[in-house]
Z-matrix of the N, CA and C atoms (Angstrom, degrees):
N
C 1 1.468
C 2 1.524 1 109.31
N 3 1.425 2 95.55 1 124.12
C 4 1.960 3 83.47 2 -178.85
C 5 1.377 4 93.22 3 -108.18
N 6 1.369 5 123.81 4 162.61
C 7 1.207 6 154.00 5 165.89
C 8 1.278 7 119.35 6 -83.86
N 9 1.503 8 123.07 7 118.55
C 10 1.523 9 127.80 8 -172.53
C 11 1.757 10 90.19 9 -147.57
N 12 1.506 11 83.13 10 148.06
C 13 1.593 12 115.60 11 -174.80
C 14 1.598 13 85.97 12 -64.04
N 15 1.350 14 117.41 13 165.60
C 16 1.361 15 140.67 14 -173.92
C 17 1.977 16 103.22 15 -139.57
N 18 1.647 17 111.68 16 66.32
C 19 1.062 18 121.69 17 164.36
C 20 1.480 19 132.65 18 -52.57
N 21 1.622 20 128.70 19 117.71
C 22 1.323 21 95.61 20 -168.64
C 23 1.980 22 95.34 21 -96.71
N 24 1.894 23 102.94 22 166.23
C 25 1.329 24 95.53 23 -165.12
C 26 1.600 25 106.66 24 -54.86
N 27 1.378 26 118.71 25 -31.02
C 28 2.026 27 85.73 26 172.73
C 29 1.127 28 134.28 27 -61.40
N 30 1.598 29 137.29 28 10.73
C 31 1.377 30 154.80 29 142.30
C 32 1.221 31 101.95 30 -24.82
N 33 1.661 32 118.52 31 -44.31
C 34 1.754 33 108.90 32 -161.94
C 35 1.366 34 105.48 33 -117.68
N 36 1.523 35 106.86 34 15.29
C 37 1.908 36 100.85 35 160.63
C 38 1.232 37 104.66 36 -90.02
N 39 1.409 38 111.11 37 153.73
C 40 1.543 39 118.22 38 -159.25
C 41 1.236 40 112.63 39 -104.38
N 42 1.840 41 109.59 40 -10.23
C 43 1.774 42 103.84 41 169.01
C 44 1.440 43 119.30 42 -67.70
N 45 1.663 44 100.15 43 -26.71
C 46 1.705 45 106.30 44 -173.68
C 47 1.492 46 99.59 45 -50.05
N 48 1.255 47 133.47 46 -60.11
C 49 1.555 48 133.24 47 -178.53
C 50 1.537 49 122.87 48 -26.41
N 51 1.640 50 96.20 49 -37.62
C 52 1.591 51 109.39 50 -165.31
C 53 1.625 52 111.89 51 -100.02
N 54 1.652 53 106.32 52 143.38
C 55 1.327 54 93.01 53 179.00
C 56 1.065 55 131.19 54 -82.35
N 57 1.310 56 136.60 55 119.61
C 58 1.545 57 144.06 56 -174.39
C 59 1.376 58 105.54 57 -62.75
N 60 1.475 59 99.21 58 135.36
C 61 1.917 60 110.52 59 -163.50
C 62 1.848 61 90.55 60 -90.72
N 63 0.830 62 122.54 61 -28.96
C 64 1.654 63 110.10 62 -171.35
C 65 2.008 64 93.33 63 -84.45
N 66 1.051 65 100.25 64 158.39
C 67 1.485 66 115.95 65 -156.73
C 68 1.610 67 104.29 66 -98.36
N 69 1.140 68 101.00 67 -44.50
C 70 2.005 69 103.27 68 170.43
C 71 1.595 70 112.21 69 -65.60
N 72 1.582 71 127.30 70 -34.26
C 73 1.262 72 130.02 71 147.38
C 74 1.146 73 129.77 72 -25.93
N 75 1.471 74 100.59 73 -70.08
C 76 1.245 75 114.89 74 -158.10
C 77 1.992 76 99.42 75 -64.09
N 78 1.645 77 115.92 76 -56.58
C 79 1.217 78 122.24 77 176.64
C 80 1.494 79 108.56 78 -27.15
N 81 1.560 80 122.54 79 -57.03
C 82 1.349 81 132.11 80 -173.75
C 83 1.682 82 85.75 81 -66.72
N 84 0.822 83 138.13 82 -80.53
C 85 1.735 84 128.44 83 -169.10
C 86 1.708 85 113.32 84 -30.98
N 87 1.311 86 98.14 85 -44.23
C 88 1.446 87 97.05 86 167.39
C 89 1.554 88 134.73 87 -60.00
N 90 1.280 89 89.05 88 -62.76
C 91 1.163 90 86.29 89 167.50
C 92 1.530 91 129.91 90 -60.71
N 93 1.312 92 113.25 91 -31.24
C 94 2.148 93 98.61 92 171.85
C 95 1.773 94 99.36 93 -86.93
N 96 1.400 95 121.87 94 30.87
C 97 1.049 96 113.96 95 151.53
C 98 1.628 97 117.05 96 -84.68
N 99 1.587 98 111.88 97 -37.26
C 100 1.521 99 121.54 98 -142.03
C 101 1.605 100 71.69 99 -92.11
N 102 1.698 101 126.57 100 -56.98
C 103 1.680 102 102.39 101 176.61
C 104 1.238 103 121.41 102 -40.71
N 105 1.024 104 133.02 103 -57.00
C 106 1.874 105 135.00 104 -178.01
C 107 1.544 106 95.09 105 -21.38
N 108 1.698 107 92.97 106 -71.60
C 109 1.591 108 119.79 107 -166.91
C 110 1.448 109 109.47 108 -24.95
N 111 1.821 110 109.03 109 -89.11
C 112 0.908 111 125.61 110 174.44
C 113 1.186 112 157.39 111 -53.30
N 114 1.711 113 107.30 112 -18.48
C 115 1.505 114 127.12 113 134.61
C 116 0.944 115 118.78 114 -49.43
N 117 1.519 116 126.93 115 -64.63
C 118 1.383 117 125.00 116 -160.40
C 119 1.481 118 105.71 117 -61.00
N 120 1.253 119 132.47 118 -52.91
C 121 1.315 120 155.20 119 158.16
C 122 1.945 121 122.88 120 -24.05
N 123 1.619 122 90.12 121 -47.00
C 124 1.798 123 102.82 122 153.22
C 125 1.638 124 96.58 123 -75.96
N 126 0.781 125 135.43 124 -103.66
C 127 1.573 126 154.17 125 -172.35
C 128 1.625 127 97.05 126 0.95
N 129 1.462 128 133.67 127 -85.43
C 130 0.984 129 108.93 128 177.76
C 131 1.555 130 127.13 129 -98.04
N 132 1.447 131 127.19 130 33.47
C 133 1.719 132 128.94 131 179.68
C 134 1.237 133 113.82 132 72.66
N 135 1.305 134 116.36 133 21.95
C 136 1.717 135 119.21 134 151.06
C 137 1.180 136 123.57 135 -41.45
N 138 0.809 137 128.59 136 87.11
C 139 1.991 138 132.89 137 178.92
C 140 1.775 139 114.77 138 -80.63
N 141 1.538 140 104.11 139 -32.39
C 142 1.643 141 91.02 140 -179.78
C 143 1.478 142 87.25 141 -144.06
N 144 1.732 143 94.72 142 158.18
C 145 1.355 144 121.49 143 149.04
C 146 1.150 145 151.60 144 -131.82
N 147 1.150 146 141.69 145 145.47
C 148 1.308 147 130.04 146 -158.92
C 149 1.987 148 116.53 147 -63.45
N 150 1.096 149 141.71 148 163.00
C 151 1.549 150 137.86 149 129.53
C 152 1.673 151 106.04 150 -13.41
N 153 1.460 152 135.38 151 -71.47
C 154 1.235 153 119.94 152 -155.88
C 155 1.407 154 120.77 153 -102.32
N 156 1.435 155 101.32 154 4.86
C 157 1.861 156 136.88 155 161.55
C 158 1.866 157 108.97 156 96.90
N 159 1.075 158 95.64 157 37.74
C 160 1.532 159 81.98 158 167.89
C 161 1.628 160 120.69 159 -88.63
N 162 1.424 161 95.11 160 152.12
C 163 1.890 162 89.63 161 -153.40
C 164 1.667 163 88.21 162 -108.25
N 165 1.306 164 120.46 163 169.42
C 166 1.499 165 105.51 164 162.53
C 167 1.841 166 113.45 165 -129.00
N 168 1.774 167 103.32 166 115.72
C 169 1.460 168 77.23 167 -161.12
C 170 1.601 169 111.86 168 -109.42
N 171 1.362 170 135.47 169 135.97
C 172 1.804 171 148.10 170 -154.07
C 173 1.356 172 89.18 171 -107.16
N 174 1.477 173 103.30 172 118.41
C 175 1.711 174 127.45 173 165.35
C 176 1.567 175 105.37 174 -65.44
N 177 1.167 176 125.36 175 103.58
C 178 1.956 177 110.67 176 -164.26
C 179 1.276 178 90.23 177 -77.29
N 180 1.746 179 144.45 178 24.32
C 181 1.319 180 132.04 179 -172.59
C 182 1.812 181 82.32 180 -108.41
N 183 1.659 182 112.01 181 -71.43
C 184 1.263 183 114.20 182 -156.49
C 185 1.732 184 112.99 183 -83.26
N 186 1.882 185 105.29 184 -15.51
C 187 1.279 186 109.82 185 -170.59
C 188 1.905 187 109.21 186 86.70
N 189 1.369 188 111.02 187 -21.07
C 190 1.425 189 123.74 188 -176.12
C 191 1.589 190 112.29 189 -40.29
N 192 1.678 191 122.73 190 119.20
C 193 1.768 192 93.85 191 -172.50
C 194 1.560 193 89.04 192 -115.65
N 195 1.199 194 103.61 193 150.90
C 196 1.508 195 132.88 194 -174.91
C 197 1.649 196 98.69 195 -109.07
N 198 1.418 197 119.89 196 131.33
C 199 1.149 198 126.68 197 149.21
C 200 1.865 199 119.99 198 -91.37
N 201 1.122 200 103.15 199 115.19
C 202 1.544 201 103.26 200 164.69
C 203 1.391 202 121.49 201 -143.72
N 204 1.466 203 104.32 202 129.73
C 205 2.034 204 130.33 203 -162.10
C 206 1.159 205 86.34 204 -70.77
N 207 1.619 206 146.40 205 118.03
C 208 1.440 207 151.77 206 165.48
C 209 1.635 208 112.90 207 -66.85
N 210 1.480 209 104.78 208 -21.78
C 211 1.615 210 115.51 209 -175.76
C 212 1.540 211 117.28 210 -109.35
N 213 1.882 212 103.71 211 19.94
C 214 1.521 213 108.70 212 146.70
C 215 1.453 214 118.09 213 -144.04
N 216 1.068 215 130.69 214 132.39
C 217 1.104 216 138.05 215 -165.47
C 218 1.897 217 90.17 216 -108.86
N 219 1.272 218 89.24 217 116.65
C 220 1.657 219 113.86 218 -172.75
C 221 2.209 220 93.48 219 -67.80
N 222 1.141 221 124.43 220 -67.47
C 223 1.301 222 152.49 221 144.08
C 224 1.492 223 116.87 222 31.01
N 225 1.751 224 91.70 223 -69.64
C 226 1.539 225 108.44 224 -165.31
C 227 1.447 226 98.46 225 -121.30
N 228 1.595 227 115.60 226 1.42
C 229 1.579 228 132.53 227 170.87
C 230 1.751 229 88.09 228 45.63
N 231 1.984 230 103.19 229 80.40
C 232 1.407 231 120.94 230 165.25
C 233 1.070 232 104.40 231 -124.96
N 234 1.886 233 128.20 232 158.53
C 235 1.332 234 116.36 233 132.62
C 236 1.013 235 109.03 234 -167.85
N 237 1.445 236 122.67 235 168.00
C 238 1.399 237 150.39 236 -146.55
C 239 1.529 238 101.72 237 -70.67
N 240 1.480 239 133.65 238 142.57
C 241 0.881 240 124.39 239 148.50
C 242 1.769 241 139.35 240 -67.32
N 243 0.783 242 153.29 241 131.76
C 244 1.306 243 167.67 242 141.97
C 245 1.935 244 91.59 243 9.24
N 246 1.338 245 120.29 244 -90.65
C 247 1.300 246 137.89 245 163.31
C 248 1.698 247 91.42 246 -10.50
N 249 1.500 248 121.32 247 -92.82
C 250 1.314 249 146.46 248 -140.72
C 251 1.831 250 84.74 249 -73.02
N 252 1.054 251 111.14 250 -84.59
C 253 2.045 252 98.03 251 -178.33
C 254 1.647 253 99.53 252 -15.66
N 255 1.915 254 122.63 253 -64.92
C 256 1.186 255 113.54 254 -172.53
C 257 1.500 256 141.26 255 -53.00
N 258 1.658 257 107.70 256 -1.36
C 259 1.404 258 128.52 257 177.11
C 260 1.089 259 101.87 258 -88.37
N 261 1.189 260 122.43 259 -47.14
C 262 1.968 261 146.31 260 -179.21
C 263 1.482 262 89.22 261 -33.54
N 264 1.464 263 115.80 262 -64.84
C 265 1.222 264 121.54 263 -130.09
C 266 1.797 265 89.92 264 -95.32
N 267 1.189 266 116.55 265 -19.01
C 268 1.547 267 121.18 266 -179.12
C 269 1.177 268 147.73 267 -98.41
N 270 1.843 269 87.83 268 13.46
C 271 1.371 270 139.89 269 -166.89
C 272 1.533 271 89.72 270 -115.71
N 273 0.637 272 135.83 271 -85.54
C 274 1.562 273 170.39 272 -177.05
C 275 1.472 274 93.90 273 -38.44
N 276 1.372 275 135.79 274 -65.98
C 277 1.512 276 120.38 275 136.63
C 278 1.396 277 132.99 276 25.62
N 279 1.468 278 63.50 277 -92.60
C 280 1.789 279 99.14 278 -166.77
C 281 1.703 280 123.98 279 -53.50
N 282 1.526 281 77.85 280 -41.32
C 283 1.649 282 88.01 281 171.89
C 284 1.344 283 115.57 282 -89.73
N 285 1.446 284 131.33 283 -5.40
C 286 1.297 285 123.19 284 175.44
C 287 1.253 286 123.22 285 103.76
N 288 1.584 287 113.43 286 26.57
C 289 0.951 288 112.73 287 -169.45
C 290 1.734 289 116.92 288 -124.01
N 291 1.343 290 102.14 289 12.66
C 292 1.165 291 116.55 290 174.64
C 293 1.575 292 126.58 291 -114.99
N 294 0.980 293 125.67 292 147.29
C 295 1.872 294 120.70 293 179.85
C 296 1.468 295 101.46 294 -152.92
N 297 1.562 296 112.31 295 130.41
C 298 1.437 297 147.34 296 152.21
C 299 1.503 298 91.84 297 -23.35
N 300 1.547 299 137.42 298 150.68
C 301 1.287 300 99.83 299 144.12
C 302 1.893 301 106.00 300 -94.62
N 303 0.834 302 145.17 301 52.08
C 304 1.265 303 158.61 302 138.36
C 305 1.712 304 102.74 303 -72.52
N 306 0.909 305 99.10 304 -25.67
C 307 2.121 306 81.40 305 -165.17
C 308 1.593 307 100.07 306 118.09
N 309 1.590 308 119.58 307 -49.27
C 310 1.236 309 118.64 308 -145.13
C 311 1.661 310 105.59 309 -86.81
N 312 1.335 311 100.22 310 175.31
C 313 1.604 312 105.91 311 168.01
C 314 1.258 313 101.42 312 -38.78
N 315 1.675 314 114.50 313 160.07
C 316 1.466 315 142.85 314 146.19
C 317 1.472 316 103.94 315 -65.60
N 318 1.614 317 144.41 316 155.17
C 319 1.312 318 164.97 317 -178.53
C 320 1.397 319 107.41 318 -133.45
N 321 1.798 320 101.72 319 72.30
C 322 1.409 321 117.39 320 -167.49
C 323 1.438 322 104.68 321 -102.90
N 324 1.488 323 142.64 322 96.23
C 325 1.182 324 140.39 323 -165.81
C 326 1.661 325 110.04 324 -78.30
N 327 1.769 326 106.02 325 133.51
C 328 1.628 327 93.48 326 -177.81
C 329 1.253 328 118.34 327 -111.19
N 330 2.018 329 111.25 328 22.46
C 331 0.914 330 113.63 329 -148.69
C 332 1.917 331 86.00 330 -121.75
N 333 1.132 332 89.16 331 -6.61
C 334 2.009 333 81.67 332 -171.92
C 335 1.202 334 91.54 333 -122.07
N 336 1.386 335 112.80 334 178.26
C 337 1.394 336 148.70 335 148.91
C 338 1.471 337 131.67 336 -66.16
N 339 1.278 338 112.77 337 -8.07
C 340 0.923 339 132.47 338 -147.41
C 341 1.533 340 98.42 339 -119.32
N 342 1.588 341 120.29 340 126.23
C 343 1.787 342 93.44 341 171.12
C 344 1.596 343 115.65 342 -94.85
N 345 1.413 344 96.90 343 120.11
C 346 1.522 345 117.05 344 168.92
C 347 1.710 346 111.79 345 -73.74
N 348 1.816 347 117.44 346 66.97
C 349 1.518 348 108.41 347 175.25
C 350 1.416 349 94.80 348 -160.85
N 351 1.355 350 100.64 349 175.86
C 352 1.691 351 99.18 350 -161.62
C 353 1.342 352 112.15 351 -77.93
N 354 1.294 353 105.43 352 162.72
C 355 2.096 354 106.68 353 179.35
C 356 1.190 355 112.14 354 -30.34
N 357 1.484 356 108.46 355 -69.32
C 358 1.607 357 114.32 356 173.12
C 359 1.823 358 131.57 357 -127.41
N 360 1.171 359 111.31 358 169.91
C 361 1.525 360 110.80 359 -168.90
C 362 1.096 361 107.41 360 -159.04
N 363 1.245 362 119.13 361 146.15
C 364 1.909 363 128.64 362 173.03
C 365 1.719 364 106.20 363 -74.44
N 366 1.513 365 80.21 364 153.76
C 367 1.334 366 113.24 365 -172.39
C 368 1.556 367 109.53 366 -98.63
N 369 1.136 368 118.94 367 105.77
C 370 1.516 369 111.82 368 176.60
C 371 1.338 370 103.53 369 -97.24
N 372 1.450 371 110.57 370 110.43
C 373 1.812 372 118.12 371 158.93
C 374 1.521 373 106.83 372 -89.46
N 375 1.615 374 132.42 373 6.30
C 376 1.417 375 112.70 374 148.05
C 377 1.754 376 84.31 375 -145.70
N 378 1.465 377 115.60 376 176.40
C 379 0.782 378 152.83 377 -144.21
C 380 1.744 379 106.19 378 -89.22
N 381 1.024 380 117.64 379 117.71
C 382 1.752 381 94.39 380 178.82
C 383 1.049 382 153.25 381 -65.60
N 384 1.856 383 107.08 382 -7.13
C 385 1.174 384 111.28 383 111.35
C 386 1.665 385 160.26 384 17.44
N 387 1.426 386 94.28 385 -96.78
C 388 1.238 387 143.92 386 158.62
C 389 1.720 388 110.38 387 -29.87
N 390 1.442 389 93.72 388 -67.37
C 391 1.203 390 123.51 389 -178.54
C 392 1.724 391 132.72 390 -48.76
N 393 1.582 392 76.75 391 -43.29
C 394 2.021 393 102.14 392 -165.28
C 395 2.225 394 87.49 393 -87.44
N 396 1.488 395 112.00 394 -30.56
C 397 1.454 396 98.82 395 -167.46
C 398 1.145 397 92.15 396 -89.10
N 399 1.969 398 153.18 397 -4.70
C 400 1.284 399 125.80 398 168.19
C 401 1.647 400 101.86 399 -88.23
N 402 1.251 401 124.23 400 18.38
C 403 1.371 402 109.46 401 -163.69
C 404 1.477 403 97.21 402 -120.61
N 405 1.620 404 110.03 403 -31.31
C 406 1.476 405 124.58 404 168.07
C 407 1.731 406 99.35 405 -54.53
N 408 1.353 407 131.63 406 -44.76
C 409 1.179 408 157.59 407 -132.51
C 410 1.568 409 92.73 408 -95.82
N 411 1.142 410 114.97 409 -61.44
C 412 1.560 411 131.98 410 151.32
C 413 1.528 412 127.35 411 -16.76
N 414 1.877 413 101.89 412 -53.09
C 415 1.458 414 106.53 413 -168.04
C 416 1.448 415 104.01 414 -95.18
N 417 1.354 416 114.89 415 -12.82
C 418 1.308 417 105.85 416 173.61
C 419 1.800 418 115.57 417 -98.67
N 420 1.096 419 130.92 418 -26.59
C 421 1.120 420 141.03 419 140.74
C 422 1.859 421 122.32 420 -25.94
N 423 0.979 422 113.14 421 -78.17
C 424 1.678 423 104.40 422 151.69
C 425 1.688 424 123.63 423 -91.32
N 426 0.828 425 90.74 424 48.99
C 427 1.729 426 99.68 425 163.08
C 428 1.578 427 100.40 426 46.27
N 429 1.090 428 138.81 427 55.73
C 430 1.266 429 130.61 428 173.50
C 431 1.444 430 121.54 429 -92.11
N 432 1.763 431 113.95 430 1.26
C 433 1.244 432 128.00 431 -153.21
C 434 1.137 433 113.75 432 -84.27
N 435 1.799 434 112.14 433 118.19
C 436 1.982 435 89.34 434 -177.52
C 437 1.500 436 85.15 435 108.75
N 438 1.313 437 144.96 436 -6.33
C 439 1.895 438 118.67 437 -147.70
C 440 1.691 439 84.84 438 -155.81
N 441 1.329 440 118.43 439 118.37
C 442 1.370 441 154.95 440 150.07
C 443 1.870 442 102.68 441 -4.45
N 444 1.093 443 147.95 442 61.34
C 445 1.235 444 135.18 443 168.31
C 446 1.493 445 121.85 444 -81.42
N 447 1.781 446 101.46 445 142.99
C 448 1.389 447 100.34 446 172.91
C 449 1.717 448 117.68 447 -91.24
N 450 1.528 449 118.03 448 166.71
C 451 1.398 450 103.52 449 -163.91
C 452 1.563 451 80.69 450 -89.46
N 453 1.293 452 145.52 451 -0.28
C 454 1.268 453 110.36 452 167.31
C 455 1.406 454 122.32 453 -95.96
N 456 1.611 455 118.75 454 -3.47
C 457 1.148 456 114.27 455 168.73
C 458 1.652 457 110.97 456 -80.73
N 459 1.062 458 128.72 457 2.39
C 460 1.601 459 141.16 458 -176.01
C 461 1.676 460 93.06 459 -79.82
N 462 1.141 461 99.86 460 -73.00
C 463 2.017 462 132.57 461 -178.32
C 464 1.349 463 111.44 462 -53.38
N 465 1.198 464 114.35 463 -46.44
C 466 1.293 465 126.26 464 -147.88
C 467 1.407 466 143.37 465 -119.34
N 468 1.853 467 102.88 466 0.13
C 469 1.414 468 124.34 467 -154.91
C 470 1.841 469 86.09 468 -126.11
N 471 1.707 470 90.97 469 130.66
C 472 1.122 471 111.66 470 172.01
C 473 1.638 472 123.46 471 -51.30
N 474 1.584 473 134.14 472 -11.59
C 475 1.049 474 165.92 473 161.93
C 476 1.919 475 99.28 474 -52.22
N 477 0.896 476 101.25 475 -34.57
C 478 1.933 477 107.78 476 -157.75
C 479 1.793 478 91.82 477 -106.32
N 480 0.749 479 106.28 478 -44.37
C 481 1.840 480 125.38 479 -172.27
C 482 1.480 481 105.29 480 2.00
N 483 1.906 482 107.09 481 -43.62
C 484 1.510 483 114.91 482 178.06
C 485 1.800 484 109.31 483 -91.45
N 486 1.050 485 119.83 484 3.15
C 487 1.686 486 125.10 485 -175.28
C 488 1.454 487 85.93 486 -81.22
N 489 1.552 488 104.63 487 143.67
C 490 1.469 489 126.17 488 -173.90
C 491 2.282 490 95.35 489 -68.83
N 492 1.205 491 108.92 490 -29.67
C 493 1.483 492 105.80 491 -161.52
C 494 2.034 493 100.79 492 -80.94
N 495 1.576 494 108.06 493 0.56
C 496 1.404 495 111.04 494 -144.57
C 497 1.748 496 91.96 495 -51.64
N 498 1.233 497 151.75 496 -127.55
C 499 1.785 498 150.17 497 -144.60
C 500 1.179 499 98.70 498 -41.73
N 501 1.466 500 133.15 499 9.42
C 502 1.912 501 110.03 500 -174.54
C 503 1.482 502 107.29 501 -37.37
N 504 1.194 503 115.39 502 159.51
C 505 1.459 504 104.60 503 177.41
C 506 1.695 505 79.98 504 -99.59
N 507 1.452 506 90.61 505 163.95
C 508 1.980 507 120.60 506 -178.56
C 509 1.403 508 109.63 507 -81.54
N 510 1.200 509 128.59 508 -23.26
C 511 1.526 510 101.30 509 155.60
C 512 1.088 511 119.49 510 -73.97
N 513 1.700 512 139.99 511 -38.12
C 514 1.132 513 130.74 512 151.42
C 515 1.887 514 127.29 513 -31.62
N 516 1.010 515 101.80 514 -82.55
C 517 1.705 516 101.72 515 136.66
C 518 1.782 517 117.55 516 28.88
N 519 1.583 518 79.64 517 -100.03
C 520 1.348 519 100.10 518 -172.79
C 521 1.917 520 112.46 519 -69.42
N 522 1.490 521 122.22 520 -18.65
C 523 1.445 522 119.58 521 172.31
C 524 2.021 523 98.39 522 -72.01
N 525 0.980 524 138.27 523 -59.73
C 526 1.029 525 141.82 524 179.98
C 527 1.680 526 111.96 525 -51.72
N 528 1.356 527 107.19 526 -35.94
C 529 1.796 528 99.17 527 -168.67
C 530 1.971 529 102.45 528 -79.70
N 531 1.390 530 95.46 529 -10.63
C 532 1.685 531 106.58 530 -176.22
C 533 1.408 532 107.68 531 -79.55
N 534 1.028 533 121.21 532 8.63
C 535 1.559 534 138.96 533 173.77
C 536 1.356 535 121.78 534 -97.43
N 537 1.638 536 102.93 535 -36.29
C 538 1.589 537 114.88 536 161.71
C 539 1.587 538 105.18 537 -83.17
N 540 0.917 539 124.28 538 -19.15
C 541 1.611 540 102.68 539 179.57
C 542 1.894 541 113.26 540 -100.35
N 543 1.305 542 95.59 541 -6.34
C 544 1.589 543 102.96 542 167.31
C 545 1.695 544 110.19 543 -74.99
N 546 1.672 545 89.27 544 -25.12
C 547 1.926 546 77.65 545 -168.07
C 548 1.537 547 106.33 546 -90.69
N 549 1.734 548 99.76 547 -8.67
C 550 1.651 549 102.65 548 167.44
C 551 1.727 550 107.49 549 93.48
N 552 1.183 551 109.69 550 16.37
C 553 1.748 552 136.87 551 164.01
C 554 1.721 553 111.38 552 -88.60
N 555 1.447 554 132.42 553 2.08
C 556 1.116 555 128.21 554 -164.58
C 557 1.203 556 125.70 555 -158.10
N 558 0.822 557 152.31 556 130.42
C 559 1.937 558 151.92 557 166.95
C 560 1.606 559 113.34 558 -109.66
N 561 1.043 560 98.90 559 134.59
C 562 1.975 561 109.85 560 -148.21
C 563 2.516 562 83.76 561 -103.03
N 564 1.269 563 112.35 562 130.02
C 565 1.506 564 87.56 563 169.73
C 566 2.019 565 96.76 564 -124.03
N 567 1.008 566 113.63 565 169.05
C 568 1.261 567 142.49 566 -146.83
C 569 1.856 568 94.55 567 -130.41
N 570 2.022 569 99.87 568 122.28
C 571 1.511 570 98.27 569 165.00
C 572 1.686 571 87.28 570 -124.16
N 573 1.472 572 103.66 571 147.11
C 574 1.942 573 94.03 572 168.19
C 575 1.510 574 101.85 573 69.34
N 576 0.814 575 164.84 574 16.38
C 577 1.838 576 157.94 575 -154.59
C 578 1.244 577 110.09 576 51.76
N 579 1.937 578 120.56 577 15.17
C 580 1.513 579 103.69 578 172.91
C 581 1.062 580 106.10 579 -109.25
N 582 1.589 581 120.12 580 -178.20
C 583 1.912 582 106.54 581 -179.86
C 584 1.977 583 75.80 582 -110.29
N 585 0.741 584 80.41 583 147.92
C 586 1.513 585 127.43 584 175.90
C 587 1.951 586 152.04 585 -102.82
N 588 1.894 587 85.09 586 -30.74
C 589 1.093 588 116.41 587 -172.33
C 590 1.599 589 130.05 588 -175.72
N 591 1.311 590 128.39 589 136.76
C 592 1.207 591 142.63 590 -164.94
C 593 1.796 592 120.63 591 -96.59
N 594 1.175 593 131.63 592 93.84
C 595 1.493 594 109.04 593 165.87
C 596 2.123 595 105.29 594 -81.28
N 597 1.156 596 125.33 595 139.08
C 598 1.416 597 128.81 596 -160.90
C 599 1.937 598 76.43 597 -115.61
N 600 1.588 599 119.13 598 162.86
C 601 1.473 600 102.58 599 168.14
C 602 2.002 601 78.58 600 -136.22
């Protein structure tokens, strides 16, 4: 099974590329940007992206990874401005759909042209939130409750393969499982000074 982006046909109109000078426009431009995004991103297990949007996408047949920039369309020879990606991304923010992979805020500047944020960052297609109650949802579902799990058997075990969270990467992981131990459903354990592993009760 190979994995292919799921473009919708305004991908190949060429105003979408450009930034629209009226401001209620542009919002609507934005926003069927962050859908593109974030579908495509659910669709094939895109977890991060770069500042200038390159996605990286893994054939789960051959493992083969493809890089492809979502904010140029090779095609209709378009692309995004620098400025306009930085609205993308400050939008996208806002609503919660972005994460440091540190944990911390994004360092999204609204004052330049320039994007002020790190190389790369995860893609949240749900909410982290979202995230921590299908995974809570998870441990009680196969009885995991009460019983020592590793975050790579969560991520990483052929058992999960069909679970929407199956390659998350584990620092991601671990920002979401800190949600179960805030609500006081979880105990986080530590090998080496890293955590490693989850008891959920």
């Amino acid at each position: 099974m190979t994995v292919h982006l799921e473009l919708p046909a305004i991908y190949q109109f060429p105003p979408l590329f450009t930034r629209q000078p009226n401001k209620s426009i542009r919002n609507k431009q934005i926003e069927t940007w962050i859908n593109i995004i974030l579908t495509n991103c659910e669709q094939c297990k895109i977890w991060t992206i770069t500042k200038q949007g390159d996605m990286k996408i893994i054939d789960p047949d051959t493992q083969q990874v493809t890089t492809f920039n979502i904010f140029h369309n090779t095609e209709i020879d378009r692309s995004c401005s620098p400025i306009f990606i930085n609205e993308i991304w400050q939008m996208m923010q806002k609503q919660g759909q972005l994460l440091n992979r540190d944990g911390k805020d994004l360092k999204i500047s609204t004052d330049s042209d320039e994007l002020q944020t790190d190389e790369e960052f995860y893609i949240l297609w749900k909410s982290l939130e979202l995230w921590a109650n299908e995974i809570l949802d998870w441990f009680e579902r196969t009885t995991q409750l009460n019983k020592v799990v590793t975050f790579y058997e969560i991520v990483s075990s052929e058992d999960n393969f069909n679970e929407s969270f199956y390659s998350m990467p584990e620092p991601l992981l671990y920002q979401i499982l800190k949600i179960l131990v805030k609500r006081g459903r979880a105990t986080m354990l530590k090998e080496n000074s890293k955590y490693v592993a989850i008891k959920v009760i």
